[in-house]
C-alpha positions as CSV (number, residue, x, y, z in Angstrom):
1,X,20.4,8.3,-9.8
2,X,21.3,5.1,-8.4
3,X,20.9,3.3,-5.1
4,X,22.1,4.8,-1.9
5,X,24.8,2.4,-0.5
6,X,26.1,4.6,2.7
7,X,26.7,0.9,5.0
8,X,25.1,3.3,8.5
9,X,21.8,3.5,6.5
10,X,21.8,0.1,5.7
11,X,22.2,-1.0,9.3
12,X,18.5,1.3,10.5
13,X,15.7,-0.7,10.8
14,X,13.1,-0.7,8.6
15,X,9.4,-1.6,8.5
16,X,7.4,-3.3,6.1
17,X,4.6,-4.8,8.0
18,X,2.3,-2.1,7.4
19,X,2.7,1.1,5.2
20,X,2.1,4.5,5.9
21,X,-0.2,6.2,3.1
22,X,1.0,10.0,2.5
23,X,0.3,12.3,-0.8
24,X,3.2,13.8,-3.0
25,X,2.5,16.6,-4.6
26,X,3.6,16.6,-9.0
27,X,3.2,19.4,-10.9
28,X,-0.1,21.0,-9.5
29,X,-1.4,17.6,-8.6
30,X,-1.6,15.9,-5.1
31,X,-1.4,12.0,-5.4
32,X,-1.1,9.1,-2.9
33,X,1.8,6.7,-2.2
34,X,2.5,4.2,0.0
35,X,5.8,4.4,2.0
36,X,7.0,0.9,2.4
37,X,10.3,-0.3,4.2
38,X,10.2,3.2,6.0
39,X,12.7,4.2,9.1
40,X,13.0,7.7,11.0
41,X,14.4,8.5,8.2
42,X,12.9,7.7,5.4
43,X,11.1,5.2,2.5
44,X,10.9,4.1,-0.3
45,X,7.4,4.0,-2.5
46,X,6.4,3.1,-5.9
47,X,4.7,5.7,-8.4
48,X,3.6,6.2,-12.2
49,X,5.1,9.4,-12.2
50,X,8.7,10.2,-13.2
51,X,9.9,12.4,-10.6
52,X,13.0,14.6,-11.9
53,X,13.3,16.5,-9.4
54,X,15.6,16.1,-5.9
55,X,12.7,17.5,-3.4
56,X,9.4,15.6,-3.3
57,X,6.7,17.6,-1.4
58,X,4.5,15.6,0.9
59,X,1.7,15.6,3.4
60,X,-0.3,14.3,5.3
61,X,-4.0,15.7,6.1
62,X,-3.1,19.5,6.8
63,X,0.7,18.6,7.6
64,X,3.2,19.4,4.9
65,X,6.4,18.7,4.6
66,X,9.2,17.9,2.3
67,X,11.6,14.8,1.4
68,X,14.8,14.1,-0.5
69,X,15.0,11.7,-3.1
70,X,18.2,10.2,-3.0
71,X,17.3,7.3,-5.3
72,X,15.1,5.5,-8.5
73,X,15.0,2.2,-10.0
74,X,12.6,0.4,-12.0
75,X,12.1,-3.0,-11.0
76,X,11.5,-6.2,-13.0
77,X,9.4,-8.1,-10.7
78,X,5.6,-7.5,-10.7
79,X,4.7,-8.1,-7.4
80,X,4.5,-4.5,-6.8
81,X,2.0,-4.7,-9.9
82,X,0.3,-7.3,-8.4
83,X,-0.2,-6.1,-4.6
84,X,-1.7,-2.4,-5.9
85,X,-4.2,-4.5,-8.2
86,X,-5.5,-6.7,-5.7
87,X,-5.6,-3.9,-3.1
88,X,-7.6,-1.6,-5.7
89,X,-9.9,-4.4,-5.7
90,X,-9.9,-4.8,-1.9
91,X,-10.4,-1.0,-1.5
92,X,-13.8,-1.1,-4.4
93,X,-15.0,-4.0,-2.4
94,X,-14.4,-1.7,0.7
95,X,-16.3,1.2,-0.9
96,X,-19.5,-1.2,-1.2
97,X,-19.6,-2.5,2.5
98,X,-22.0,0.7,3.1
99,X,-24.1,-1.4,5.6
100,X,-21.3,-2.9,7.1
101,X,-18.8,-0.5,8.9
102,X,-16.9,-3.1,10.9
103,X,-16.3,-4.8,7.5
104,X,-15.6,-1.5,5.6
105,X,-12.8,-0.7,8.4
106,X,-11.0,-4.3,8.7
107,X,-11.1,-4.4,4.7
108,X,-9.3,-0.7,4.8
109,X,-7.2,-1.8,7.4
110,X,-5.9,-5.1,4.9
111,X,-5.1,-2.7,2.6
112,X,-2.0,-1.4,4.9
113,X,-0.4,-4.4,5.1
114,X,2.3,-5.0,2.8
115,X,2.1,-8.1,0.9
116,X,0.3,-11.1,1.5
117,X,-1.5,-11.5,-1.8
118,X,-2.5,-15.1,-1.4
119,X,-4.4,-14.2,1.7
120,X,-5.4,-11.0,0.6
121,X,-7.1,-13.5,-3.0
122,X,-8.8,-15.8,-0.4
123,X,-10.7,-12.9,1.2
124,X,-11.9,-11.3,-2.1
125,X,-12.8,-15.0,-2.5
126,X,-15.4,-14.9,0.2
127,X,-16.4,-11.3,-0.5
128,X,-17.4,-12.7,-3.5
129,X,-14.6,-11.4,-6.2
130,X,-12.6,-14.6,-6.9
131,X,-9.8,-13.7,-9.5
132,X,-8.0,-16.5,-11.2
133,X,-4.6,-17.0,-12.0
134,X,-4.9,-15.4,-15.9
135,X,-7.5,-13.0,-15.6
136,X,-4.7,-11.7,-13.0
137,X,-1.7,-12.6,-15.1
138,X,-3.2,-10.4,-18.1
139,X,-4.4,-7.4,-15.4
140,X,-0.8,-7.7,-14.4
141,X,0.4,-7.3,-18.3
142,X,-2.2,-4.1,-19.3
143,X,-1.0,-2.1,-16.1
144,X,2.8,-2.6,-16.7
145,X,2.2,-1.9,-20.3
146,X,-0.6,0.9,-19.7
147,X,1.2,2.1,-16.5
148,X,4.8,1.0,-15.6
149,X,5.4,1.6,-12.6
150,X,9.3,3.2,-10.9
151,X,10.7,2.6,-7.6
152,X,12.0,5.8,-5.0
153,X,14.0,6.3,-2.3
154,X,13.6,9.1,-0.3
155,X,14.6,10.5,3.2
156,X,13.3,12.5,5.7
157,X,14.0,15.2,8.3
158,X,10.7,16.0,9.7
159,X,8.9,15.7,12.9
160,X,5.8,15.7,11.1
161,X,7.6,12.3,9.4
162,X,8.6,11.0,13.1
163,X,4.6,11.5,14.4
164,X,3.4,9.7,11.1
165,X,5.4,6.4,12.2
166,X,4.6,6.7,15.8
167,X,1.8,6.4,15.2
168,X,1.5,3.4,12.7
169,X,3.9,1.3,14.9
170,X,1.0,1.8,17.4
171,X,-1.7,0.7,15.1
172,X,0.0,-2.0,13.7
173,X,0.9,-4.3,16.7
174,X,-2.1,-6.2,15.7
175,X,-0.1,-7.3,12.4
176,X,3.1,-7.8,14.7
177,X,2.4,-11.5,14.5
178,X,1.6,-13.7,11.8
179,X,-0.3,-15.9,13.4
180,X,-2.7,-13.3,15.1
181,X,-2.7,-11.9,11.6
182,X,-4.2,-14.7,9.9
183,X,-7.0,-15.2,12.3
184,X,-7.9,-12.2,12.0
185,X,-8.2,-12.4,8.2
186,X,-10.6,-15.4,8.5
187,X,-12.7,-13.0,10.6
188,X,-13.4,-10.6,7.6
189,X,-15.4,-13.1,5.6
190,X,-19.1,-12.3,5.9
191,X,-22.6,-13.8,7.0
192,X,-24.5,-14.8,4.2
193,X,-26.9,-12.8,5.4
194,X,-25.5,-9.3,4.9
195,X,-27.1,-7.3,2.2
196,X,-24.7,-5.4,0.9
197,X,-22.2,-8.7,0.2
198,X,-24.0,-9.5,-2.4
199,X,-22.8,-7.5,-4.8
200,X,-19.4,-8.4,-6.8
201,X,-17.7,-5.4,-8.1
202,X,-16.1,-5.6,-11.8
203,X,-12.3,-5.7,-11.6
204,X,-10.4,-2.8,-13.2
């Protein structure tokens, strides 16, 4: 199945600034996805998985509710490789912030945002998890190899969908602006003082 290339759908706006993280269900297994470039009617999101067939159930907490996908592709570039690796390591770091909430939340709420990977680097940085150029370069390499990864397009016709963006365009006014963005990313870095920064977590 190819790309959908209706011109009306093409004309909806879409969102990337932030993504909205939702579980599809395959086989008897529940897994998570990020919607990315998401509308009132739909998204598209990455997965391991091949998915055959045309309706993908989702939810979301308790919600359930079902999607149509209309497309799949698998794309060339590894940035999509690239973002879900440093964001795994954003989320481990994340996990070990168990003395600091306010860190813990801000580093959960980076993970959202789409993109960004050079900002995203400098903050593992000072969290103390520097990765290089080739130690990411061959992390890139295994996962394609180990795990390549397929692009979907889906679309929606749910008001369980419509609530779910509602409320991430509320939440994510603070990442409306670039600027404010960036400031805010400088804040995350920690005071030497902090016990639980100490620790540097082993990249997958």
């Amino acid at each position: 199945m190819t790309h959908h290339n209706d011109p009306a759908e093409r004309s909806i706006t879409r969102y990337n600034h932030i993504t909205v993280r939702l579980q599809y269900r395959h086989g008897d297994k529940w897994r998570f996805l990020q919607a990315r470039e998401w509308s009132q009617q739909g998204f598209n999101f990455f997965s391991e998985d091949t998915l055959d067939s045309a309706v993908l159930p989702l939810k979301r907490g308790l919600a359930h509710f079902d999607a149509q996908i209309v497309w799949r592709a698998r794309p060339n570039s590894d940035d999509a490789i690239l973002g879900t690796l440093i964001n795994e390591l954003i989320y481990k770091r994340a996990q070990q912030a168990v003395n600091d909430t306010a860190l813990r939340a801000r580093l959960l709420r980076l993970i959202r945002v789409d993109g960004m990977v050079p900002e995203k680097r400098k903050i593992l940085a000072s969290l103390g998890l520097p990765v290089g150029d080739e130690k990411l370069a061959d992390m890139v390499a295994k996962r394609r190899h180990d795990h390549p990864l397929y692009l979907y397009g889906v679309k929606v016709n749910s008001e369980i969908w419509l609530d779910q963006i509602t409320q991430a365009l509320s939440v994510s006014s603070v990442v409306l602006s670039m600027e404010q963005w960036t400031k805010s990313l400088k804040s995350l870095a920690p005071s030497p003082t902090r016990p639980d920064t100490q620790d540097t977590p082993t990249a997958p």
